[in-house]
C-alpha positions in Angstrom: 0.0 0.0 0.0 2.9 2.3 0.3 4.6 1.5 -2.8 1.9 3.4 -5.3 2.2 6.5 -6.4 -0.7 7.4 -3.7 1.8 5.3 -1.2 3.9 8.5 -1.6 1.7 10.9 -0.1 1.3 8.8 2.6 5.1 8.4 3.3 5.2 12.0 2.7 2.2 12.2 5.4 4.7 10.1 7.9 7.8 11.9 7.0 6.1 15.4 7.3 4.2 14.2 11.4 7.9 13.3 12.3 8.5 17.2 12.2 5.0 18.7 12.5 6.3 21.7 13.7 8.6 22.5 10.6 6.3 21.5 8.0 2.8 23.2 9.2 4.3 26.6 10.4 1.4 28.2 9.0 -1.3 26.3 10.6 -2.3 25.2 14.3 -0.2 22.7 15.3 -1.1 20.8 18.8 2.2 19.7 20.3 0.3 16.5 22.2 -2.8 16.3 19.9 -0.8 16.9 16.4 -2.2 18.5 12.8 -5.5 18.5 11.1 -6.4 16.5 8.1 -7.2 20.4 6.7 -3.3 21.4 7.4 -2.6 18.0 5.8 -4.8 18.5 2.5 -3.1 22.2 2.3 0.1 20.7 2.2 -0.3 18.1 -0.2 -3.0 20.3 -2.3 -5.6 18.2 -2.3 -9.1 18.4 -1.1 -10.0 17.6 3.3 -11.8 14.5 2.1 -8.8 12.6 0.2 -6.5 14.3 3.0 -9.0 12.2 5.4 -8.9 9.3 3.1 -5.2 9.2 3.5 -4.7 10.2 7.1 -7.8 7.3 8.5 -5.9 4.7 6.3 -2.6 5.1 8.2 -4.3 5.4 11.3 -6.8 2.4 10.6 -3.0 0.6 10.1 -2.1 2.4 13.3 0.8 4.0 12.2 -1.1 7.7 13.2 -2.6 8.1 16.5 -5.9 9.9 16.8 -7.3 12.6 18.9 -10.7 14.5 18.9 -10.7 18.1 20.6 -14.0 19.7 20.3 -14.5 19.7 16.4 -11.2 19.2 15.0 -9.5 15.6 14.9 -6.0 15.8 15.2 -3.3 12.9 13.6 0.4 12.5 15.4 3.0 9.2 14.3 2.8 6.6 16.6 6.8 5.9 17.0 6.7 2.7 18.4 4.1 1.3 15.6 6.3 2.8 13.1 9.3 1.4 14.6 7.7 -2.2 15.1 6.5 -2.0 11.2 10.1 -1.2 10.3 11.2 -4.3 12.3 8.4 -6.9 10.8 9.9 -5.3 6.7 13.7 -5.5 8.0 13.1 -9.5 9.0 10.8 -9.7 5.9 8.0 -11.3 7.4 
């Protein structure tokens, strides 16, 4: 799923939570609740719906951990899913 060409926006997703901070400067970012799928659609120029589409996959895989506050749903990286991922590719299954 993360080899297509819509694979890349998803690593691009992960690689861009590992630094929220740097990659959103211009929109809310929650230090313990993380960025909306709205500062996620901006970046990658797409509408909030495929941004959604995108950001519920990787959590649905649980490689994004999920936080509601009030009406806004915010998406961080889980590290130690990622890093447990990485191990299960390094011994190739």
């Amino acid at each position: 799923m993360l080899r297509t060409p819509t694979g890349q926006r998803r690593l691009d997703i992960l690689e861009w939570l590992r630094d929220p901070a740097t990659h959103f400067p211009d929109h809310r970012y929650v230090p313990e609740a993380g960025v909306t799928s709205e500062a996620v659609a901006a970046k990658l120029g797409v509408s909030r719906q495929v941004a959604d589409t995108h950001l519920e996959l990787l959590a649905g895989m649980g490689l994004l951990r999920v936080r509601r506050i009030r009406l806004r749903t915010y998406y961080r990286r889980d590290e130690v899913r990622i890093a447990e991922v990485a191990r299960m590719f390094e011994k190739s299954w």
